[in-house]
N, C-alpha and C positions, 0 to 999 in steps of 0.2 A: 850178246851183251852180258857181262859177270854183275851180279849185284854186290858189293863188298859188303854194305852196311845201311841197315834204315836210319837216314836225318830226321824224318818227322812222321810221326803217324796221325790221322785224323780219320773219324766217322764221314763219310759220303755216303749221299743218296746216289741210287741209281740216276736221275736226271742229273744231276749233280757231274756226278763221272762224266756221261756223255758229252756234256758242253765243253769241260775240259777235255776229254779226247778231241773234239772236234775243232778246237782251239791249236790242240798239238799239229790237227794234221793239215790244218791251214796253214800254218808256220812249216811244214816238211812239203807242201806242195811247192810253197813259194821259194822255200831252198834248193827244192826237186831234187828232193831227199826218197829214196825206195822209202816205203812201209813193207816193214816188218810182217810175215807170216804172224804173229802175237795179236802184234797191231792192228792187222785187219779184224781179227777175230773181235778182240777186243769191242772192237767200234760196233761189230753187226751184233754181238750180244748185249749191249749199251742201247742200241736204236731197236732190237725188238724185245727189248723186257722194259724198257723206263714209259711211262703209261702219263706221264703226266709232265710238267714243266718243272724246271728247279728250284722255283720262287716257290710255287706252290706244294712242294717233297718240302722244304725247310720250313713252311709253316704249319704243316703237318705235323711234323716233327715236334715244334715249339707248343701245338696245344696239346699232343699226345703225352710229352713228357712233365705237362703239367697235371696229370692224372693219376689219382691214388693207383696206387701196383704197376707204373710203368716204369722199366730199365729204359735209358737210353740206349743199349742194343736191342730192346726189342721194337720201341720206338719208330728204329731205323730200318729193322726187319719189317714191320708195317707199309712204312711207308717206297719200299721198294714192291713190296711183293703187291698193294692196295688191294686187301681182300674184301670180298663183297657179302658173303655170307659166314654165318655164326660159325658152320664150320671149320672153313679158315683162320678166322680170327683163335680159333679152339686149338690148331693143332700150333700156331705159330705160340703158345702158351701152354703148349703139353710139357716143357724139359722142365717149368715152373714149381714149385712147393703148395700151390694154391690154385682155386677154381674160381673164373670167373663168374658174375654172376648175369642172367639174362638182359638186363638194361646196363651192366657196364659193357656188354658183346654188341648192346643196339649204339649205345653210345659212340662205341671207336667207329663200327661200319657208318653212323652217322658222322663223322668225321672225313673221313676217308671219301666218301659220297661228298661231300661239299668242298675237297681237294680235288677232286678228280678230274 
């Protein structure tokens, strides 16, 4: 399959993706259409990295990005990766200009924790 050109681009979550892959590939079973070498792959790194449901990745999302110092890519880097400890949350904010500070690291994994 040639890509010629992107029509739209948008931010997804990891859950996010999956429900749509999983949508495509109910639609290709029912045409009994092959899947794609991509395609499979696609699906099995979708179903063992997304941790969580896609209601609850986009409301992550929505309180993450209401906090002082968050980009909407990192936001979404959060919310795919759900990191549990300070560490994490540290390195996904190392390419940053700025250091977080010990209760804004308790805050987001307290976030994160109550998406989960």
């Amino acid at each position: 399959m040639k890509v010629k050109g992107i029509i739209s681009e948008e931010k997804v979550t990891l859950p996010g993706l999956r429900e749509t892959l999983q949508g495509v590939e109910s639609e290709r079973i029912a045409a009994e259409k092959e899947m794609s070498y991509e395609f499979r792959r696609s699906m099995e790194h979708a179903n063992q990295l997304a941790k969580t449901t896609p209601e609850k990745a986009r409301a992550l999302v929505a309180e993450l990005i209401k906090m002082e110092k968050m980009k909407p890519e990192i936001a979404y880097r959060i919310a795919n990766i759900m990191p549990k400890t300070r560490d994490e949350v540290r390195a996904i904010f190392a390419k940053e200009r700025f250091t977080l500070f010990s209760e804004e690291l308790d805050s987001i994994i307290e976030l994160v924790m109550t998406h989960f």
